[in-house]
N, C-alpha and C positions, 0 to 999 in steps of 0.2 A: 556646520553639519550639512553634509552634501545630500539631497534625496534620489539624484538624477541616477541612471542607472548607467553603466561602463558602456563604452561603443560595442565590445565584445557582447553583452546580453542585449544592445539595443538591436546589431545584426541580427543574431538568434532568435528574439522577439517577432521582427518583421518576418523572418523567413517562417516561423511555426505559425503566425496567425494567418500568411498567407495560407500553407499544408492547409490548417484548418477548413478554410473559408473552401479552397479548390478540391481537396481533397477528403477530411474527415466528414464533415458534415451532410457531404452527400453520400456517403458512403455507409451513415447508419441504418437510414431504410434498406440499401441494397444488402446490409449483412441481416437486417433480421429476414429479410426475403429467401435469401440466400440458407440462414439457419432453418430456416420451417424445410428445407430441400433436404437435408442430408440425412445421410444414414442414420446420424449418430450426434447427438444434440451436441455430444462434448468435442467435436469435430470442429475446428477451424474452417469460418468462410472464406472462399475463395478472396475475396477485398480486402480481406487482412490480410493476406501475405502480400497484395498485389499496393496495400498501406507501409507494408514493413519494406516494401525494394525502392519506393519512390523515396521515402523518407533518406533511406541509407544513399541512395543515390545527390537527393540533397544534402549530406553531410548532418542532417538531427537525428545520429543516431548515438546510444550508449552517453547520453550530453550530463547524468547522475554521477557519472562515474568520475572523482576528483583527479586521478593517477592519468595524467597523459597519456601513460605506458596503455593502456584498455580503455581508456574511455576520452571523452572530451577535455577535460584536464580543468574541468570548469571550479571552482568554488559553490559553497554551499550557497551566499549570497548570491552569484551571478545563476546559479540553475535554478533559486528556488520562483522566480517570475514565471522564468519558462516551464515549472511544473504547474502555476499557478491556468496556464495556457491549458493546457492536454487533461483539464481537470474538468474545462467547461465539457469533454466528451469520453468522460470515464474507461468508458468502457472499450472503445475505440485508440484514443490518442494515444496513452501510455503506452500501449502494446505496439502502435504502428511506430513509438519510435524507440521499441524496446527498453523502453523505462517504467515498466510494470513492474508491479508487489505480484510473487514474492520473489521474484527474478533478480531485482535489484538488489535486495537486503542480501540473496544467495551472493550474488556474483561479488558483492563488499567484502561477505566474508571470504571468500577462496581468493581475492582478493591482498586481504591483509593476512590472513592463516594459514591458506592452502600452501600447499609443498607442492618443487615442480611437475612433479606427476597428477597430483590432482587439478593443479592449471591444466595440463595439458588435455586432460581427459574431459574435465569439465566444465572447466572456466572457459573455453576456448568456443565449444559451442554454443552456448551461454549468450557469449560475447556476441556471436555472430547472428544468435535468431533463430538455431538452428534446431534448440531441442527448448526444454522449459523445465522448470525445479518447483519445489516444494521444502516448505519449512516445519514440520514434524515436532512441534512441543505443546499444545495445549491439549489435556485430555479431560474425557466427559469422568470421571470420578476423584478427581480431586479439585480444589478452588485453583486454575491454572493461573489464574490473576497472582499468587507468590510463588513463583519457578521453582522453589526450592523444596514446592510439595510433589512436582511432578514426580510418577511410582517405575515408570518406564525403566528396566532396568539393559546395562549393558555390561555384560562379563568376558572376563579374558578369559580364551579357553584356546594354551596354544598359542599359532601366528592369527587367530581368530577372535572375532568379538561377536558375542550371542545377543541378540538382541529380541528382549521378549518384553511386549506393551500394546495398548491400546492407546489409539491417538482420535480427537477430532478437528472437523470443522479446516482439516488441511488443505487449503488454497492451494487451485490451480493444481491437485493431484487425481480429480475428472480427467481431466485433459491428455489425450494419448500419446500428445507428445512431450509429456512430464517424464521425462528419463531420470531423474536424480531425486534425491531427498535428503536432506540433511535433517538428522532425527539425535533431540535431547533426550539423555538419559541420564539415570544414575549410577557412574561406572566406582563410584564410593560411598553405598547408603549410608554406611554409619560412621562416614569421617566426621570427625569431632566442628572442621569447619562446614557450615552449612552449605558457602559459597563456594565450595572445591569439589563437590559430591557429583557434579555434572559433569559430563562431556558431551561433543558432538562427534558424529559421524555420519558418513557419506553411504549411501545406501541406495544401489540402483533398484530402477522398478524393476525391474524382472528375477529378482533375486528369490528364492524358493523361502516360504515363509509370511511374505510380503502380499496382504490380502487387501484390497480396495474395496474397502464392505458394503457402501454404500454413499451416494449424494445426500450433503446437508441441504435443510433449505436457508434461507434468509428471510425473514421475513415473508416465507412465500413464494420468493422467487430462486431460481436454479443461476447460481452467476455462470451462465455458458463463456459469457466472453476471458473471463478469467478461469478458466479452467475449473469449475467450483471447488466447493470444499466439502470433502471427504472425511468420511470415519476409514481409520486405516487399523490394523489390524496387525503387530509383528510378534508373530508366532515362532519362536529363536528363528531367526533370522540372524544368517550367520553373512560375516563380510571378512576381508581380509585387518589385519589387524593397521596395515599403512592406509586403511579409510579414516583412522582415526583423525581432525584437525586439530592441530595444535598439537596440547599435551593436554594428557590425563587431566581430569578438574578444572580444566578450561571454557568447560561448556556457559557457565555463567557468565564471565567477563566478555565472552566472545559475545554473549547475546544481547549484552550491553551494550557493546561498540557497535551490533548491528542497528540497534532500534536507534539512537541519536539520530545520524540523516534519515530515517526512515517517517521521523517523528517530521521533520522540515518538509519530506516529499508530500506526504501525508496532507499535512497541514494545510503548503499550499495547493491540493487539489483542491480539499474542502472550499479554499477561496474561490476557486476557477466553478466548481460548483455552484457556489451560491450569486455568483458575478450570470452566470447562464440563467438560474430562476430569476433575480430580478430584470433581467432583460424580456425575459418570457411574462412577467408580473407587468412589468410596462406596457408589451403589445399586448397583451390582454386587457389589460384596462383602457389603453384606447379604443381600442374597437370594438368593445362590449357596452353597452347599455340597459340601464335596472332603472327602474322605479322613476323615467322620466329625464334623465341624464348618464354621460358614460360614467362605466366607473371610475376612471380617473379624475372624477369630479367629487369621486365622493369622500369625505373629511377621514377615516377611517382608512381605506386605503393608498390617500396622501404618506398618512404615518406610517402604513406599512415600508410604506418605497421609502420614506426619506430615513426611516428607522436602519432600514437594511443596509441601506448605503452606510451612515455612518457606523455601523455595527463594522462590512466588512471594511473601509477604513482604518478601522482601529486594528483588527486584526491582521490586515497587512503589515503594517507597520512594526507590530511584534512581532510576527514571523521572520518580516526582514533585520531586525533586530536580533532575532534570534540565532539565525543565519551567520550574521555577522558577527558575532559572539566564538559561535562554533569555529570557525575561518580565523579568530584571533585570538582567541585562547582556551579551546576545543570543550571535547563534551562536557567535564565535569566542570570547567568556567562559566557553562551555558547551563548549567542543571538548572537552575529556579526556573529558568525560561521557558527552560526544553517543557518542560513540566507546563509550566503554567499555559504555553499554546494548544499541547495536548487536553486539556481541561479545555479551556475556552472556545477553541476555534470549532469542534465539533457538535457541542454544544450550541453557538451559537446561530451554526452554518444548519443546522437541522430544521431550527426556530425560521430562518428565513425561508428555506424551500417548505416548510409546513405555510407557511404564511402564501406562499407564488401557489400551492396546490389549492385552498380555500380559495383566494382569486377563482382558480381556471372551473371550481367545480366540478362536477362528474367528471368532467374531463380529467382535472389535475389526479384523480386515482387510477388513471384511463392510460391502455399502451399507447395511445395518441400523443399521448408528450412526454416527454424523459422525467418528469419531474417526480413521479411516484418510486422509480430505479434511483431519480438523485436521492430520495431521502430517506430510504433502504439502504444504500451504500453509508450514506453521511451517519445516518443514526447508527450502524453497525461500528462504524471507527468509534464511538465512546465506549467500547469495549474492546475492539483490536489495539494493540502495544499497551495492555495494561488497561482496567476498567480509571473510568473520572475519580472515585472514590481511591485510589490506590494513589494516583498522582496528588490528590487534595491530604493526604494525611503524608506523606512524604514532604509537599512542601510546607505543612503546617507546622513541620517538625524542626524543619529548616528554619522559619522565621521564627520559632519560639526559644530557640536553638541560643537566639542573639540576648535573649533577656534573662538566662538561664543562669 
């Protein structure tokens, strides 16, 4: 059993943590500087584009994307380190090497679904950085956690599809240069299967009907850097009937083959997160002093660090397992897995940056250090791609499955 990582992710490695070190990290003061300037909160700083040309000039760019053909051609094993990297600065990295949610999960599916017309229209700018998407399925009046209650409805009327629903919490559809949407519906309410009843379709912003009602919060905070998320509003909302992806009742299966690597990118940020608060946990504790010695003296926050460490240790190791799974005998070979990181890693990655913000004190809840934004993000994924509770009663099902 080999742990070593391929030359190909160790090149890519060395070259993103350089980005990082030269590039990302100074670069987040100048964006929040940068954001208090502008017009318009949901406006792009100037550093992020000027993050997204150096990157593409170094070659990290599109590095999620498996198909040669659009993206780096990389595996789920060899990219998930390197998400693990762009994690330690959320909000920043992903975006400068255009491997942000929900950009990514979009561009997978037009991807494997899309037809050459919607490549070309959509996938292409996409690819390049050029425009940004949104992913249109969870709404505020049904439990969106089982897809299959989503009420959003899409009808044929003609070479046309009517599309009448309310959506929230839609990532990255703030953002002005969110030109696309890909929006689940129900284009079969009362098919007998439950799982056929969905579809997806493509759905430009400027399409009459299509109302951006308002910014959600998070916790409190407005995710500017991610375009935030939106209550969206689709009042028939009419599109041509070739918006359609795939076929009719494909909406489900498609949303499954999207969340699988989404679940691994995901995953490994969380570790790139909580690897950034314990390094922040460390230099706080050296150079802080309480009650007569630093805190790195103190028995208590010993355990936290050594706690944390082995915590994400183990979680590495499943994700890369996970990884590897997917890459040799794909999603539903990797389902327990898929599953079980989704539970674990957020959960656990939350527990760590809660533990680096008690460290830092007023500070650790303070715009002064990233760590209040890490654990606002981190705690919101045990609910993005399905709540903890949905994944623990799917895999309880599965292991009880065997004694049945």
């Amino acid at each position: 059993m080999d742990f070593a990582f391929d030359a190909r992710t160790e090149e890519l490695r060395a070259k993103i943590l350089a980005f990082m070190d030269e590039h990302v990290y100074p670069a987040e003061a100048v964006a929040d500087e940068q954001r208090a300037q502008l017009a318009s909160p949901w406006d792009t700083p100037p550093v992020v584009e000027e993050l997204k040309a150096e990157a593409r000039r170094q070659g990290l760019w599109n590095l999620f994307l498996p198909d040669a053909q659009y993206g780096a051609g990389l595996t789920n094993l060899q990219y998930a380190p390197l998400a693990e990297i762009t994690g330690r600065s959320p909000q920043l990295a992903p975006t400068a090497l255009n491997c942000a949610a929900p950009d990514t999960g979009n561009m997978e599916v037009l991807t494997q679904f899309g037809d050459e017309r919607q490549k070309k229209q959509w996938l292409e700018p996409l690819l390049a950085g050029e425009i940004r998407s949104a992913f249109a399925m969870t709404e505020p009046e049904v439990a969106s956690s089982d897809a299959t209650n989503i009420t959003t409805l899409i009808e044929r009327d003609g070479d046309e599809y009517v599309i009448t629903g309310r959506k929230w919490y839609i990532s990255g559809a703030m953002n002005p240069d969110c030109k696309i949407f890909i929006v689940m519906g129900k284009t079969d309410p009362d098919g007998s299967d439950i799982r056929r009843q969905q579809s997806m379709v493509l759905v430009p912003r400027d399409t009459p009907g299509l109302e951006i009602r308002r910014a959600m919060q998070v916790y409190g905070y407005e995710d500017h850097y991610h375009g935030g998320h939106a209550e969206v509003v689709f009042d028939r909302v009419r599109v041509p009937a070739g918006n359609l992806i795939g076929e009719e009742g494909g909406g489900f299966a498609i949303a499954q083959a999207r969340l699988g690597p989404g679940r691994i990118h995901h995953c490994m940020r969380l570790i790139g997160m909580a690897e950034r608060a314990i390094e922040l946990m460390c230099k706080r504790a050296v150079a802080r002093t309480a009650f007569g010695k630093p805190l790195a003296q103190q028995g208590v926050v010993q355990e936290w660090i050594a706690d944390a460490r082995v915590a994400v240790e183990q979680l590495r190791l499943l994700v890369l397992k996970t990884a590897w799974l997917m890459d040799t005998v794909g999603n539903k070979g990797a389902h327990t897995e898929i599953q079980s990181i989704k539970i674990a890693t957020p959960r656990t990655v939350v527990d760590i940056i809660d533990r680096a913000v008690q460290l830092h004190g007023a500070g650790g809840v303070s715009q002064d250090f990233p760590l209040a934004e890490l654990w606002a993000a981190a705690r919101t994924l045990r609910l993005a791609d399905g709540p903890d509770e949905v994944h623990q009663r799917s895999l309880a099902r599965r292991e009880l499955k065997k004694y049945l």
